[in-house]
LUMMARTI-602446 format. One line per field, with one value per residue: residue in one letter; z, x, y of N, C-alpha, C, O in turn. Coordinates in nm, 3 decimals, padded with zeros to 5 digits. Each point is the difference from the previous one (the first is absolute). Last residue first. Example, Ala and Ser with C-alpha at 12.3 -4.5 7.8 and 13.67 -1.06 7.14 Angstrom:
2
rest: (S,A)
n.Z: (00.708,-00.024)
n.X: (01.285,-00.022)
n.Y: (-00.225,-00.683)
ca.Z: (00.006,00.000)
ca.X: (00.082,-00.089)
ca.Y: (00.119,00.119)
c.Z: (00.073,00.000)
c.X: (-00.077,00.090)
c.Y: (00.109,00.120)
o.Z: (00.017,00.066)
o.X: (00.051,00.104)
o.Y: (00.111,-00.002)
% end
This chain:
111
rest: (X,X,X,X,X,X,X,X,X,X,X,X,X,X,X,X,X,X,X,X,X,X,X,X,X,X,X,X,X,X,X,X,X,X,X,X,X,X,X,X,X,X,X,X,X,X,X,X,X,X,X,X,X,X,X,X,X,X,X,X,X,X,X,X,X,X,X,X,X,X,X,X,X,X,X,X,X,X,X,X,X,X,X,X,X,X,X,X,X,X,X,X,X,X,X,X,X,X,X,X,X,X,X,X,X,X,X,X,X,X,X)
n.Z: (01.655,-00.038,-00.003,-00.289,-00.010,-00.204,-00.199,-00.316,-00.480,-00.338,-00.148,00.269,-00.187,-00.434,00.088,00.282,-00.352,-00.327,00.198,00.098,-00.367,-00.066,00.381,-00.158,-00.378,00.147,00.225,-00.329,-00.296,00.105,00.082,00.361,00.131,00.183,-00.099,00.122,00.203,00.121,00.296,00.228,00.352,00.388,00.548,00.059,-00.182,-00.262,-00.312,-00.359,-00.506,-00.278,-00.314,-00.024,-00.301,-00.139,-00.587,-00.373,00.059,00.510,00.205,-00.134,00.306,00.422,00.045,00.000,00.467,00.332,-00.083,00.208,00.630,00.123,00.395,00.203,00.411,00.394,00.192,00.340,00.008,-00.354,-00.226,00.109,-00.125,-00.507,-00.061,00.152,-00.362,-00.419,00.146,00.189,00.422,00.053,00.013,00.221,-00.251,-00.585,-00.285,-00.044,-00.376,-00.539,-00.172,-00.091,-00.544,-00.415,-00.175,-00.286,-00.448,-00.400,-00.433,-00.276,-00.516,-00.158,-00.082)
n.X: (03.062,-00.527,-00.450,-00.202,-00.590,-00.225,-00.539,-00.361,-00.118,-00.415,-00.421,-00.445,-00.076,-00.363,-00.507,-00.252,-00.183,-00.531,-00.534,-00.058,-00.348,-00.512,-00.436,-00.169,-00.368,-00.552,-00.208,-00.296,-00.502,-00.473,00.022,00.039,00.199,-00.002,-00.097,00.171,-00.232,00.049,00.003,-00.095,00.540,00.214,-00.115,-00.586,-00.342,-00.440,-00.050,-00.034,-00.049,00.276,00.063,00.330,00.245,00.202,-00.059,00.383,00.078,00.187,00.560,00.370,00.098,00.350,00.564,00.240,00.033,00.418,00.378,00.080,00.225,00.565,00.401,00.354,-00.097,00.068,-00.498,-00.466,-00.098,-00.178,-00.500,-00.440,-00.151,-00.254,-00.612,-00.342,-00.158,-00.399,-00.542,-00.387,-00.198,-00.344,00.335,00.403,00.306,00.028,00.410,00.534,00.237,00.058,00.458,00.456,00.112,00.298,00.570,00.263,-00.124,-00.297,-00.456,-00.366,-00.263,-00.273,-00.623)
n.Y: (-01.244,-00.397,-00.369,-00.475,-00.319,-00.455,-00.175,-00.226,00.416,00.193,00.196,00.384,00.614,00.074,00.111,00.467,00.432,-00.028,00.163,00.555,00.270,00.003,00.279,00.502,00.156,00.026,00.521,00.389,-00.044,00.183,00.494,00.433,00.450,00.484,00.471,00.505,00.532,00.562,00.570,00.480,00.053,-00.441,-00.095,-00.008,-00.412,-00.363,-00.380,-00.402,-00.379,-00.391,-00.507,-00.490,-00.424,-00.252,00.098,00.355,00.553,00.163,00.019,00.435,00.358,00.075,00.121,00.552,00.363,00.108,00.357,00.546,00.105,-00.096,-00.270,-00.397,-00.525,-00.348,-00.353,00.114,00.600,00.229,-00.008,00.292,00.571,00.153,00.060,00.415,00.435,00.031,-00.134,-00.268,-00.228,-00.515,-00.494,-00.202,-00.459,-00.027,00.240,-00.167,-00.352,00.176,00.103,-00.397,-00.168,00.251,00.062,-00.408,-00.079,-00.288,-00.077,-00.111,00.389,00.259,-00.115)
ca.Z: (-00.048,00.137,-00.046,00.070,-00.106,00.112,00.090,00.108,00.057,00.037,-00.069,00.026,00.116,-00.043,-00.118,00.106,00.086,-00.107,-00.034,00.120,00.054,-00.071,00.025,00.114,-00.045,-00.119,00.108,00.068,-00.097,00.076,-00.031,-00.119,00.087,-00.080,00.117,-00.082,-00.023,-00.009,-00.073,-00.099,-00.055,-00.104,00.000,00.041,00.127,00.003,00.039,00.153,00.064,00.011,00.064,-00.059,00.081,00.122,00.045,00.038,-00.094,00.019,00.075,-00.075,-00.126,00.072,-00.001,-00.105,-00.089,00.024,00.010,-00.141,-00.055,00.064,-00.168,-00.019,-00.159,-00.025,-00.070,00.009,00.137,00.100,-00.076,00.045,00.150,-00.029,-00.129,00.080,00.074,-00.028,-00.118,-00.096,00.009,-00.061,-00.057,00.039,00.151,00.050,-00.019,00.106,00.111,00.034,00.004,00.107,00.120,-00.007,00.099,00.129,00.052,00.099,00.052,00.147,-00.005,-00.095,00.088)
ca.X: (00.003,00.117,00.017,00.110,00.056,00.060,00.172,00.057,00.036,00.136,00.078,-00.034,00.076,00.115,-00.008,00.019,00.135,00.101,-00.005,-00.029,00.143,00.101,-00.011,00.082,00.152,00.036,00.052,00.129,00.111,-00.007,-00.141,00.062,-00.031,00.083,00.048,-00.028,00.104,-00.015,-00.024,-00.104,-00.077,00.076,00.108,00.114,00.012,00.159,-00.026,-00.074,00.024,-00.112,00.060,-00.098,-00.011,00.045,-00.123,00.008,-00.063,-00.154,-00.055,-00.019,-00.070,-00.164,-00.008,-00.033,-00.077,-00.111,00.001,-00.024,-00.202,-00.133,-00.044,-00.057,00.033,00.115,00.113,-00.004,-00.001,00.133,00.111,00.023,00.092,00.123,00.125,00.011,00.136,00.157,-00.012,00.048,00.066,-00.069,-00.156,-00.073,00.006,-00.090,-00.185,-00.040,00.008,-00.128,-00.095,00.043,-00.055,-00.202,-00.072,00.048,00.153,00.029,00.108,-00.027,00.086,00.086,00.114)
ca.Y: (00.100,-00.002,00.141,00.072,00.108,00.097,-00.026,00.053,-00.175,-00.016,-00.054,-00.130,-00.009,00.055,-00.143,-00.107,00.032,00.028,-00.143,-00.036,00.030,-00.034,-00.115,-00.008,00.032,-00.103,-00.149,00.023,-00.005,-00.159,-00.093,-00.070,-00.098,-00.100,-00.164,-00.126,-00.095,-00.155,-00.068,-00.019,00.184,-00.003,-00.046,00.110,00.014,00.128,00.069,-00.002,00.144,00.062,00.079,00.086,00.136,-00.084,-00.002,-00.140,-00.007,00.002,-00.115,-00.093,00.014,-00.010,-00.165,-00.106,00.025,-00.118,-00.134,-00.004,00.010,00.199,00.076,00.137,00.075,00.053,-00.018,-00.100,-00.090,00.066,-00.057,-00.148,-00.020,-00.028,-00.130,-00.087,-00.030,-00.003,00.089,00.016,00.084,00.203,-00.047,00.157,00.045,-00.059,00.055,00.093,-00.077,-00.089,00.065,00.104,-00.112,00.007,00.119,-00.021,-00.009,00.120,-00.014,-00.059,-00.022,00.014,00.018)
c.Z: (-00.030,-00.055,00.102,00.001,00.077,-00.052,00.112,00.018,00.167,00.023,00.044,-00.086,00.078,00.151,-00.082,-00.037,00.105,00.130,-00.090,-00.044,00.079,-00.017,-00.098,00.041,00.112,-00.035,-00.067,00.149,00.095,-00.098,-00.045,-00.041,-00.116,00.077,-00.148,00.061,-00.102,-00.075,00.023,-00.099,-00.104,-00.105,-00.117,-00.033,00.013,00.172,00.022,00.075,00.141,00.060,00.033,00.092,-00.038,00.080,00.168,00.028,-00.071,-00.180,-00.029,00.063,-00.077,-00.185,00.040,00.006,-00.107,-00.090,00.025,-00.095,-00.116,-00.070,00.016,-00.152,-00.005,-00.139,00.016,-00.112,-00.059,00.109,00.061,-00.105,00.062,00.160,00.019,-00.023,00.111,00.092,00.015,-00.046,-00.106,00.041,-00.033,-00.006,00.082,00.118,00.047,-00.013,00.083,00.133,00.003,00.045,00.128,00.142,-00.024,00.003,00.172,00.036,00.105,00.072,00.157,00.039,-00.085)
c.X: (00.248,00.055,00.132,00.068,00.084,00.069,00.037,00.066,00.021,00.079,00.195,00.093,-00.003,00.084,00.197,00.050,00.034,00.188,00.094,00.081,00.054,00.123,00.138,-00.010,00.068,00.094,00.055,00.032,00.133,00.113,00.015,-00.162,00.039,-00.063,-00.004,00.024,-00.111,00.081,-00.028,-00.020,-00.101,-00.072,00.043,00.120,00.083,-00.062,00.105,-00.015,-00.069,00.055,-00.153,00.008,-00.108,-00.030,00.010,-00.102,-00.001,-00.039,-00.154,-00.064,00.014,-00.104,-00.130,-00.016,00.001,-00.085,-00.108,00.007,-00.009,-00.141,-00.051,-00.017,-00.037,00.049,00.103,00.111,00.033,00.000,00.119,00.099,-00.025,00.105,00.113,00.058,-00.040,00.088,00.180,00.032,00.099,00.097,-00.041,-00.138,-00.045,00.029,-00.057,-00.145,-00.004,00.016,-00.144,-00.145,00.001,-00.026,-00.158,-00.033,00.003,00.186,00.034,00.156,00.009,00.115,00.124)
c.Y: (-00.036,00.153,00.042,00.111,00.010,00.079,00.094,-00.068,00.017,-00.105,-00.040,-00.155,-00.122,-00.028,00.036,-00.150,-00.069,-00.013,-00.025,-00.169,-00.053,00.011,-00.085,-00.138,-00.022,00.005,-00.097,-00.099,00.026,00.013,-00.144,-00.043,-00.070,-00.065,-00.082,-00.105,-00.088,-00.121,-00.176,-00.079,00.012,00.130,00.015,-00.016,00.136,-00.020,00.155,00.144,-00.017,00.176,00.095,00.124,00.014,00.095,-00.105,-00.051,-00.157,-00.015,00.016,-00.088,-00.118,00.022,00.006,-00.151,-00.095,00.017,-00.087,-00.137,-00.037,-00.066,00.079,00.048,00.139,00.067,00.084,-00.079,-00.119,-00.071,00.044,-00.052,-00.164,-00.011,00.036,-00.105,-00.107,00.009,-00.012,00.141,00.039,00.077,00.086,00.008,00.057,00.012,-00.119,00.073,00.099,00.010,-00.037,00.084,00.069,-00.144,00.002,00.124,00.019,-00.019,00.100,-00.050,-00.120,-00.085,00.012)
o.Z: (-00.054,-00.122,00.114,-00.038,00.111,-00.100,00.049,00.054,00.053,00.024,-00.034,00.041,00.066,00.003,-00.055,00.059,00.054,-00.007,00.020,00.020,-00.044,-00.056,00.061,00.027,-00.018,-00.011,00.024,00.040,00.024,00.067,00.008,00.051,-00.103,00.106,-00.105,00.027,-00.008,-00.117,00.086,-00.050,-00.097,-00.121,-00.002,-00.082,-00.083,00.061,-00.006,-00.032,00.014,00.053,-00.083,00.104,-00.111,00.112,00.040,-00.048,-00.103,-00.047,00.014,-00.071,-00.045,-00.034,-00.039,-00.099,-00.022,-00.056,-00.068,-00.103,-00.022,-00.075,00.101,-00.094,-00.021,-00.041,-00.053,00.044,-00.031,00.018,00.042,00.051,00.098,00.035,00.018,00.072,00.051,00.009,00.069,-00.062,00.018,-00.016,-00.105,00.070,00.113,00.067,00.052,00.089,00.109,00.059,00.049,00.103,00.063,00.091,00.085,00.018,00.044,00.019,-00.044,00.110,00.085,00.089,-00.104)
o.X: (00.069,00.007,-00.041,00.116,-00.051,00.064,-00.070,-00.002,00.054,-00.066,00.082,00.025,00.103,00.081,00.051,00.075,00.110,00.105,00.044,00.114,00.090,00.085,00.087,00.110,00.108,00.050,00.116,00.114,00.092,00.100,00.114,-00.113,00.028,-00.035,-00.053,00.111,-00.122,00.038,00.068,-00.110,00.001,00.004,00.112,00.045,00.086,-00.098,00.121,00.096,-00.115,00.110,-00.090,00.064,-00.038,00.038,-00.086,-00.002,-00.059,-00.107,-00.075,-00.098,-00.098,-00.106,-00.069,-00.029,-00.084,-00.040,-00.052,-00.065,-00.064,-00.049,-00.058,00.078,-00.119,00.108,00.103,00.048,00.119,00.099,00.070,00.071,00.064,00.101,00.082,00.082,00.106,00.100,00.072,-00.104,00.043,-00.038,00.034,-00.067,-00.041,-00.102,-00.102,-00.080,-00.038,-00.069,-00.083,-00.064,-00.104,-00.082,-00.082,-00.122,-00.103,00.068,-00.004,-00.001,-00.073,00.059,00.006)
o.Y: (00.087,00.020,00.021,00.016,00.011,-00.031,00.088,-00.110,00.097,-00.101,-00.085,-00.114,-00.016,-00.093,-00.097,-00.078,-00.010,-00.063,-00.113,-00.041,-00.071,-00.069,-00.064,-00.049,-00.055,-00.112,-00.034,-00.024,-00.079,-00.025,-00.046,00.000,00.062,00.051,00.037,-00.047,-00.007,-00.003,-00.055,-00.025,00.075,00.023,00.051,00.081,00.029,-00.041,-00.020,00.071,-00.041,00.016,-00.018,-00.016,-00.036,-00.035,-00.080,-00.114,-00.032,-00.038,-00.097,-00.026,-00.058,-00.053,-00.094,-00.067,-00.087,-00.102,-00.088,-00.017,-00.102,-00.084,00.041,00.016,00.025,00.043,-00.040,-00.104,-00.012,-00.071,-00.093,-00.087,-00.038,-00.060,-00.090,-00.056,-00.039,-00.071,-00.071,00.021,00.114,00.115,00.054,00.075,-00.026,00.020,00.046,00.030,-00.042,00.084,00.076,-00.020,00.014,-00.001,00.036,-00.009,00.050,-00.100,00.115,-00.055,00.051,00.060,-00.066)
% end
């Protein structure tokens, strides 16, 4: 595995390929990242985080069937692997354990 540190858009991008589950490929990633974060990116982007992430070995990726729709050619489904939950589990646990630290005080936020 290369490397195991993930930045906030690869977390981003885990967290929607496991979502998506078999449905995973680039633009569906990316029109759920747009929905659900609000982050508009082009294709060529998602591309690369879907690559790196696989050459991470947190991705695995398979060729799925062609369809009319897209004029014979076939999508790349993306699903995580136990590695890539494991990074998300640590994350996840990393940020919660961080945020839990806060003091609880009262914040007076008065405009």
């Amino acid at each position: 595995m290369k490397g195991s540190h993930i930045g906030e858009l690869e977390e981003l991008v885990l967290l929607t390929v496991g979502s998506l589950f078999d449905e995973a490929y680039g633009v569906a990633v990316m029109d759920e990242v747009r929905e659900q974060a609000g982050r508009d990116m082009n294709i060529s982007a998602i591309h690369a985080v879907l690559r790196r992430l696989e050459e991470k070995g947190l991705l695995k990726s398979r060729m799925g069937g062609s369809t009319n729709e897209r004029g014979g050619r076939r999508k790349r489904l993306f699903t995580l692997t136990k590695e890539g939950k494991l990074a998300l589990d640590q994350s996840i646990s990393l940020r919660q354990s961080l945020y839990e630290r806060i003091p609880k005080i009262t914040y007076n936020f008065s405009i």
